[in-house]
ROZA-59807 format. One record per residue (C-alpha): residue in three letters; y, x, z; residue number from 0. Coordinates in Angstrom, 1 decimal, padded with zeros to 4 digits. Layout:
N
+--------+--------+--------+--------+-----+
! residu !     c2 !     c1 !     c3 ! num !
+--------+--------+--------+--------+-----+
!    ALA !      Y !      X !      Z ! NUM !
...
+--------+--------+--------+--------+-----+
***
This chain:
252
+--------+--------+--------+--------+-----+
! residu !     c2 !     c1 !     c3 ! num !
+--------+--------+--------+--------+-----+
!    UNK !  070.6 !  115.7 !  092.5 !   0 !
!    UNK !  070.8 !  112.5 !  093.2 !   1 !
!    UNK !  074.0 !  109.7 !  092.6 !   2 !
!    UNK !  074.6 !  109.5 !  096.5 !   3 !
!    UNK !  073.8 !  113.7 !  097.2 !   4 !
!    UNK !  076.8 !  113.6 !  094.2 !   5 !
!    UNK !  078.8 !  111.7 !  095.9 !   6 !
!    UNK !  078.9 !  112.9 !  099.5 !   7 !
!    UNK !  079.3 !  116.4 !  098.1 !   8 !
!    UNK !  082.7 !  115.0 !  097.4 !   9 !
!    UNK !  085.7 !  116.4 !  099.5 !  10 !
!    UNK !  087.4 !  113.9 !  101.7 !  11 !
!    UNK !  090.6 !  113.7 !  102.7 !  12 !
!    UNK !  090.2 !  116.4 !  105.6 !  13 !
!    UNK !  089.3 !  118.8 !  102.8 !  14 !
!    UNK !  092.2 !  118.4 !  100.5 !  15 !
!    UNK !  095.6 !  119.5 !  100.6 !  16 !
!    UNK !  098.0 !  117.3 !  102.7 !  17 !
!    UNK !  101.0 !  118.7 !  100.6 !  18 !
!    UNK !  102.4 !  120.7 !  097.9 !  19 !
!    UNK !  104.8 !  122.8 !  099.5 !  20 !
!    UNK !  107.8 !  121.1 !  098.2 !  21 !
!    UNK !  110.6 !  119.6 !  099.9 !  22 !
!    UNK !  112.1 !  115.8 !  100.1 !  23 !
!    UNK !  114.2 !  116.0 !  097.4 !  24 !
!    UNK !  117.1 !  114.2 !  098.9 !  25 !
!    UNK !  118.5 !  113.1 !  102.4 !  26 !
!    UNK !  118.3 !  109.3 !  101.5 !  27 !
!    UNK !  114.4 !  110.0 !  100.5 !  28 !
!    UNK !  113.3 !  109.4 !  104.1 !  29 !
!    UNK !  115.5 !  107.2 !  105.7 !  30 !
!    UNK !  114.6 !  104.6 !  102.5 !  31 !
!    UNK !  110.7 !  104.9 !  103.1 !  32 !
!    UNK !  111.5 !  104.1 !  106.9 !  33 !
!    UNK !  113.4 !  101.1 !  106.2 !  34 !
!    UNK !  110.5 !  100.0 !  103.8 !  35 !
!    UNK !  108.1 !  100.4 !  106.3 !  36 !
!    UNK !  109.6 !  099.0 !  109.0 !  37 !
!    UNK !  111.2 !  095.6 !  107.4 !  38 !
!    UNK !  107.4 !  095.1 !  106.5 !  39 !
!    UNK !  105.5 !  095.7 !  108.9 !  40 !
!    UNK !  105.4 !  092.2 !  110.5 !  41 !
!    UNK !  104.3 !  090.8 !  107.1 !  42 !
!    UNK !  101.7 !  093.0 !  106.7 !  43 !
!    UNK !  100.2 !  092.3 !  110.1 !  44 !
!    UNK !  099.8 !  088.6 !  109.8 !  45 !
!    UNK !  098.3 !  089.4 !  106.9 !  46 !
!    UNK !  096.2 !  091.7 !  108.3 !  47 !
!    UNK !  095.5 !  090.0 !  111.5 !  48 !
!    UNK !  092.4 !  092.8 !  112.1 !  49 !
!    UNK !  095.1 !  095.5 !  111.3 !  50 !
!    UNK !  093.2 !  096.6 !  108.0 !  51 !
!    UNK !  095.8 !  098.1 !  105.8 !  52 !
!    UNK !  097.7 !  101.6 !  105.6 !  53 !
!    UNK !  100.5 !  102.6 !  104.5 !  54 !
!    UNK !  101.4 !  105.9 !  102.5 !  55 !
!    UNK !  105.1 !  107.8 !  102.3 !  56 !
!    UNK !  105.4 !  110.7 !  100.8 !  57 !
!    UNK !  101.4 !  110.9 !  100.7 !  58 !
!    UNK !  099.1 !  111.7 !  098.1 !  59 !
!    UNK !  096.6 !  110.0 !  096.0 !  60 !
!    UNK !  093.7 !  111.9 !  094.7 !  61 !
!    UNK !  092.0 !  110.6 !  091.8 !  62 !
!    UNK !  090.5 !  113.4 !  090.2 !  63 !
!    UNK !  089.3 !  116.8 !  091.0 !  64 !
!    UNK !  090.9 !  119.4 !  089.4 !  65 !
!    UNK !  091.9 !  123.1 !  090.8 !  66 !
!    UNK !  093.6 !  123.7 !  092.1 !  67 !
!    UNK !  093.2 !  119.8 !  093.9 !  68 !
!    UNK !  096.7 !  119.2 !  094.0 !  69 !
!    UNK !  096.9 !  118.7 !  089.5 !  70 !
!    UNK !  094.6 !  116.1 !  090.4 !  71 !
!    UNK !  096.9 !  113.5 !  093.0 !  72 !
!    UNK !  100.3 !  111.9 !  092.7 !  73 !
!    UNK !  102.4 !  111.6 !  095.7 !  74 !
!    UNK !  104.2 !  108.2 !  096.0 !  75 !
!    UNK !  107.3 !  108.0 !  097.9 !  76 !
!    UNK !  106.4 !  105.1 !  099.2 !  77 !
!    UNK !  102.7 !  102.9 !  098.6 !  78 !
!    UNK !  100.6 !  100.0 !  100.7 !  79 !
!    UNK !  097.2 !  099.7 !  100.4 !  80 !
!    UNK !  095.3 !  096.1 !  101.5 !  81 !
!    UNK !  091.5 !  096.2 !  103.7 !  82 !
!    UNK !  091.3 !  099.5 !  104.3 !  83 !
!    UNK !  091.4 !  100.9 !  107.6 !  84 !
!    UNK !  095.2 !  102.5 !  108.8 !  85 !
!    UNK !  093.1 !  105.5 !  110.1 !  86 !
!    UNK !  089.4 !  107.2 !  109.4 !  87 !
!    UNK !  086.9 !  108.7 !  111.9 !  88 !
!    UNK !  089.5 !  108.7 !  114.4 !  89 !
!    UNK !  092.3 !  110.7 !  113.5 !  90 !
!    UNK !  095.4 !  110.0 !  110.9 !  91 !
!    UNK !  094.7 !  110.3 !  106.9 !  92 !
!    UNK !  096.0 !  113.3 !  105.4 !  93 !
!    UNK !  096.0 !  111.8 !  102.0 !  94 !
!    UNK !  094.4 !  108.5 !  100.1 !  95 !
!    UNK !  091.3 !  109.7 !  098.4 !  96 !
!    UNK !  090.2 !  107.1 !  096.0 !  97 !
!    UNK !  086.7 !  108.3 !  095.2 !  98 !
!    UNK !  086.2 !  108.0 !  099.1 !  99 !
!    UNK !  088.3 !  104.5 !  099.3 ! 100 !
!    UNK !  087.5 !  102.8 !  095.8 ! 101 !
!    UNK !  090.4 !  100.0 !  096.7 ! 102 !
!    UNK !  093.8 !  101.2 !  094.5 ! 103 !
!    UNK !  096.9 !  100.3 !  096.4 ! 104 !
!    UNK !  098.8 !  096.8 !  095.9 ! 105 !
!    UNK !  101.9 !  098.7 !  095.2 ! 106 !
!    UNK !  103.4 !  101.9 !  094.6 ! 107 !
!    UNK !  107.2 !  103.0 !  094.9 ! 108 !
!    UNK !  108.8 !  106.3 !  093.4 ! 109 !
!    UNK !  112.1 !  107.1 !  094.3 ! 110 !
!    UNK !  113.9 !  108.8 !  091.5 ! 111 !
!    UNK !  116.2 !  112.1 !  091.8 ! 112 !
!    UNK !  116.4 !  113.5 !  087.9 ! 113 !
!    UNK !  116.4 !  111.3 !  085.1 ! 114 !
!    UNK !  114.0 !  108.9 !  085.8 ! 115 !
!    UNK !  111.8 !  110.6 !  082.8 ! 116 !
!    UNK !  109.1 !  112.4 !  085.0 ! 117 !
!    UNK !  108.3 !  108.6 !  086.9 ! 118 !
!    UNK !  108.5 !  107.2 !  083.0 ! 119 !
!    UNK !  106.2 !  109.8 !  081.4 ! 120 !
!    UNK !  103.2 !  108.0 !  079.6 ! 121 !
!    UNK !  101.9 !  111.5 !  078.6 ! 122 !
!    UNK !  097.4 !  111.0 !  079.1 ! 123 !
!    UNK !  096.6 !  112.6 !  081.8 ! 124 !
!    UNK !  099.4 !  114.4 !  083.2 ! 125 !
!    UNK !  102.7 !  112.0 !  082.9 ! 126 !
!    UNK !  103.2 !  109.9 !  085.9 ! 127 !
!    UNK !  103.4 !  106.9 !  084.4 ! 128 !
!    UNK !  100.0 !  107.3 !  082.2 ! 129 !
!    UNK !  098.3 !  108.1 !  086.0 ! 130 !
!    UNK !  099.5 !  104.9 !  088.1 ! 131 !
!    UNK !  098.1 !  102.7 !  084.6 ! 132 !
!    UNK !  094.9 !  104.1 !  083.8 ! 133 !
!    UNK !  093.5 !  105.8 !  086.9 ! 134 !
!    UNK !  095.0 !  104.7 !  090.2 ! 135 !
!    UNK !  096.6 !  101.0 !  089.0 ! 136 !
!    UNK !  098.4 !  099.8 !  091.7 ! 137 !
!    UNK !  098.6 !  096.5 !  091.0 ! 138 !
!    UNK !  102.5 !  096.6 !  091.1 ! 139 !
!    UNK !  104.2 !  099.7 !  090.1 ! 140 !
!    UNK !  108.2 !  100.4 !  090.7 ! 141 !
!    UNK !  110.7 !  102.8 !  090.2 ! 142 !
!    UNK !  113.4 !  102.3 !  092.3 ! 143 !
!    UNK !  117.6 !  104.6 !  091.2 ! 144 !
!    UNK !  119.8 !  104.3 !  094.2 ! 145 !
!    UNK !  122.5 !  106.0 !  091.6 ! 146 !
!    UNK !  122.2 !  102.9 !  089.1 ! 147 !
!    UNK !  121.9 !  100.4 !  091.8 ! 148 !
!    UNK !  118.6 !  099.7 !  089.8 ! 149 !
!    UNK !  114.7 !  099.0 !  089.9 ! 150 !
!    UNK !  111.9 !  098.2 !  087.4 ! 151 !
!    UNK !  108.9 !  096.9 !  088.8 ! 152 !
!    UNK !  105.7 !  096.8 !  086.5 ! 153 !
!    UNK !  102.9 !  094.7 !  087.0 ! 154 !
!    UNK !  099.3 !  095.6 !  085.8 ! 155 !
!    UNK !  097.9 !  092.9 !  083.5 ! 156 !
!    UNK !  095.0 !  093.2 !  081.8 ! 157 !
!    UNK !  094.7 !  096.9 !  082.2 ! 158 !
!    UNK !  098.5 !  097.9 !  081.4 ! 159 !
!    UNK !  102.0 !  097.8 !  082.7 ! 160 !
!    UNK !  104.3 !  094.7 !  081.9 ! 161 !
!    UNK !  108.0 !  095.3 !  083.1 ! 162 !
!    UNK !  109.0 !  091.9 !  085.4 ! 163 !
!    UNK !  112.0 !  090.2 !  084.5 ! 164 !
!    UNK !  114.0 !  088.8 !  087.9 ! 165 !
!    UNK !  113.9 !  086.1 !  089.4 ! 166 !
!    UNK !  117.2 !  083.9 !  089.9 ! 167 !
!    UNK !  117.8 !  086.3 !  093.0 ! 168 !
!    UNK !  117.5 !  089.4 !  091.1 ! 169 !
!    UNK !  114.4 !  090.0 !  093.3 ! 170 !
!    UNK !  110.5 !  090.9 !  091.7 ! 171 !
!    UNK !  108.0 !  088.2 !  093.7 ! 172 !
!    UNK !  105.1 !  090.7 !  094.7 ! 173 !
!    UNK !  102.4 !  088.3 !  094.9 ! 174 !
!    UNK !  099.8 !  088.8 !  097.2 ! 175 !
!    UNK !  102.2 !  090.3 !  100.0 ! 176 !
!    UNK !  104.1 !  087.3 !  099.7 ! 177 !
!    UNK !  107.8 !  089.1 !  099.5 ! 178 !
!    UNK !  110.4 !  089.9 !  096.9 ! 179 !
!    UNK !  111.8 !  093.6 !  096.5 ! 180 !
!    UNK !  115.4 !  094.2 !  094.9 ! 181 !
!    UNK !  118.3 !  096.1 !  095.7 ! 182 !
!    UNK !  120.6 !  095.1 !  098.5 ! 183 !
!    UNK !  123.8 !  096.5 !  099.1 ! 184 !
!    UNK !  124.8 !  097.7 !  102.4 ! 185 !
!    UNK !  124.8 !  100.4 !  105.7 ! 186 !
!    UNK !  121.5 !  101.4 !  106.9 ! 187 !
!    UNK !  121.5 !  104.4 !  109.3 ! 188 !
!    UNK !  125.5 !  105.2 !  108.8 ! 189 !
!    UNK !  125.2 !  105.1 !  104.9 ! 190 !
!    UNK !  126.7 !  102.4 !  102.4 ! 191 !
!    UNK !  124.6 !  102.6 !  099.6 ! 192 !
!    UNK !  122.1 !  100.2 !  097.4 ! 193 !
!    UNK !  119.1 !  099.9 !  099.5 ! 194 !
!    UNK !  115.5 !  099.3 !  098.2 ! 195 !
!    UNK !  115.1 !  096.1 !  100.1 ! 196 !
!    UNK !  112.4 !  093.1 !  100.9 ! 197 !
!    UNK !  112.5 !  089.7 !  101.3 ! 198 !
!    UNK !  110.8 !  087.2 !  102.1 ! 199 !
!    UNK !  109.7 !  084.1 !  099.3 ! 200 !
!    UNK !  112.7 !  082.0 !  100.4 ! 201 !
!    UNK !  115.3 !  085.1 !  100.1 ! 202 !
!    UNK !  115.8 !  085.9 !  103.7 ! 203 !
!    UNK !  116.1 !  089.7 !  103.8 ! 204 !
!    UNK !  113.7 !  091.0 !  105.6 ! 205 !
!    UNK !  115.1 !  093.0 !  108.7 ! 206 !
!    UNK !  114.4 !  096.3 !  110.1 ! 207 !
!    UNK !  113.6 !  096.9 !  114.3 ! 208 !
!    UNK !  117.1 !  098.2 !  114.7 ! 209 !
!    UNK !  119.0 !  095.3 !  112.7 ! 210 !
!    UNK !  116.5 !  092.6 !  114.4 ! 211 !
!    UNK !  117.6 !  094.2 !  117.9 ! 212 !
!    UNK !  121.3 !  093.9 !  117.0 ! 213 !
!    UNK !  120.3 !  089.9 !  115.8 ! 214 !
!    UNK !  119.3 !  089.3 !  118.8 ! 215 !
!    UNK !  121.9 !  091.0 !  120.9 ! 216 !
!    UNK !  124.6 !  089.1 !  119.0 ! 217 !
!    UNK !  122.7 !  085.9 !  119.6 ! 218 !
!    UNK !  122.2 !  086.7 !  123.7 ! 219 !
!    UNK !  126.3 !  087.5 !  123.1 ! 220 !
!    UNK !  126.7 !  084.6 !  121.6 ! 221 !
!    UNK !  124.7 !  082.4 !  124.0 ! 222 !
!    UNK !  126.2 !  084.0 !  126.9 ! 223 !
!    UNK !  130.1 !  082.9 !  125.6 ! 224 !
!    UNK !  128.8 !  079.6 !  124.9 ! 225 !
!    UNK !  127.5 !  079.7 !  128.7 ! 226 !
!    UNK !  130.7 !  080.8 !  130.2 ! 227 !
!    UNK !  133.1 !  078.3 !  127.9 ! 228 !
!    UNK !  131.3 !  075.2 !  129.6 ! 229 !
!    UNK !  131.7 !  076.8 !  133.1 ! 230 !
!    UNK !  135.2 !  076.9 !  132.1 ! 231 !
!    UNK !  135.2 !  073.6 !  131.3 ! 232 !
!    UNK !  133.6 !  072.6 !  134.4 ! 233 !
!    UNK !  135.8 !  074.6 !  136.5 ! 234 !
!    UNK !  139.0 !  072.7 !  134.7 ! 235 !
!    UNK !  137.4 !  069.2 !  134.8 ! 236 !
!    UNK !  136.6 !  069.8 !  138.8 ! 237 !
!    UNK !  140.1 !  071.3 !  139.3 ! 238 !
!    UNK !  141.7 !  068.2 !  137.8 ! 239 !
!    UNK !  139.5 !  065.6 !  139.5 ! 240 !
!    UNK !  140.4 !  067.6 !  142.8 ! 241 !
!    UNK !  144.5 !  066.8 !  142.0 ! 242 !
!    UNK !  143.5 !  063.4 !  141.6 ! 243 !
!    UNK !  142.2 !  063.5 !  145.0 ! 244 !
!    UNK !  138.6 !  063.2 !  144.0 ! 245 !
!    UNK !  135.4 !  065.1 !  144.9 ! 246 !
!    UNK !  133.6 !  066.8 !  142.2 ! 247 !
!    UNK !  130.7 !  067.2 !  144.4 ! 248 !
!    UNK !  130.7 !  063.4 !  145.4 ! 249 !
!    UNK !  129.7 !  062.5 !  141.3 ! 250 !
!    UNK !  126.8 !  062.3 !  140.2 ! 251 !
+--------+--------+--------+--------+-----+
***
């Protein structure tokens, strides 16, 4: 048999399990991978002018096959993946397959609900930890505790994880999407909690489609009281050239 007959004898990712049967561990779970995705996603397209790029949430990675297939992916809460196409032969990815898509993602994000140990476990071959290092290797890795307010971010150099230190912001620069990520206190969605956040290189915070609307309706609010203070104005300054038996109209 030979290497390419090997190689399309491979499943793809219409072939392997879209999910394990589990649920979203926690109601902040999705409503966190939204705002993610959606405070990006004008970065990412003008990087991606040709739209080449994908996204994953709540996705999985295969990187080996095992059986059943499900031993052999991790599913990221959250994970972006450079020049590769956002869809394949026409229809939505079920999962990321990487002996089909050879390019690892720039970074992956887990979202932890225990202890933290399962998305810490260096254990070959089966911790989560040992998998994102030595077979996937996301370029950035980061494990982001709403309950501590807290997230590590790893960065893979020369084939192993370094934790980052912060920068003077407290934010991680993830180079190459040309943002920061950190924690940012706030409401998103009727919830006050610390928010996995982005930003961009200069430390505005990166905003989602609904907070962007709600910019720009204060700002129309804003421009329309600054539009009916001068027509006050005018009003008085007419009404008192009037008394002085003067014609506003008559000025030029």
């Amino acid at each position: 048999m030979t290497d390419v007959q090997t190689f399309t004898s491979l499943p793809d990712h219409t072939q392997l399990p879209c999910e394990d049967g589990t649920f979203v561990k926690n109601f902040q779970e999705h409503p966190q991978s939204v705002l993610l995705t959606d405070s990006i996603r004008p970065v990412l397209q003008a990087l991606h002018p040709d739209g080449q790029y994908c996204i994953g949430q709540d996705s999985g990675i295969y990187w080996r096959l095992t059986d059943p297939p499900q031993r052999g992916a991790e599913s990221p809460d959250w994970f972006y993946v450079a020049n590769v196409p956002p869809a394949l032969d026409g229809q939505m990815r079920r999962s990321y397959v990487l002996w089909q898509e050879i390019i690892p993602p720039h970074i992956v994000i887990e979202f932890v609900s225990g202890t933290g140990a399962e998305e810490r476990d260096r254990t070959p071959w089966t911790g989560k930890f040992w998998v994102y290092e030595t077979a996937i290797r996301p370029a950035y890795y980061a494990i982001y505790e709403v309950q501590k307010a807290q997230v590590e971010v790893y960065e893979l150099v020369k084939g192993h994880y370094h934790l980052m230190s912060a920068n003077e912001r407290g934010h991680f620069p993830i180079e190459g999407m040309e943002v920061e990520l950190g924690i940012w206190s706030g409401t998103y969605q009727n919830v006050a909690l610390p928010w996995l956040r982005w930003w961009d290189r200069q430390g505005n915070l990166l905003l989602s489609g609904e907070e962007r609307a709600e910019q720009e309706r204060a700002r129309a609010e804003q421009e329309r009281a600054r539009a009916d203070r001068e027509q006050e104005r005018a009003e008085q300054l007419a009404a008192k050239l009037r008394e002085l038996g003067i014609d506003p109209t008559t000025l030029g």
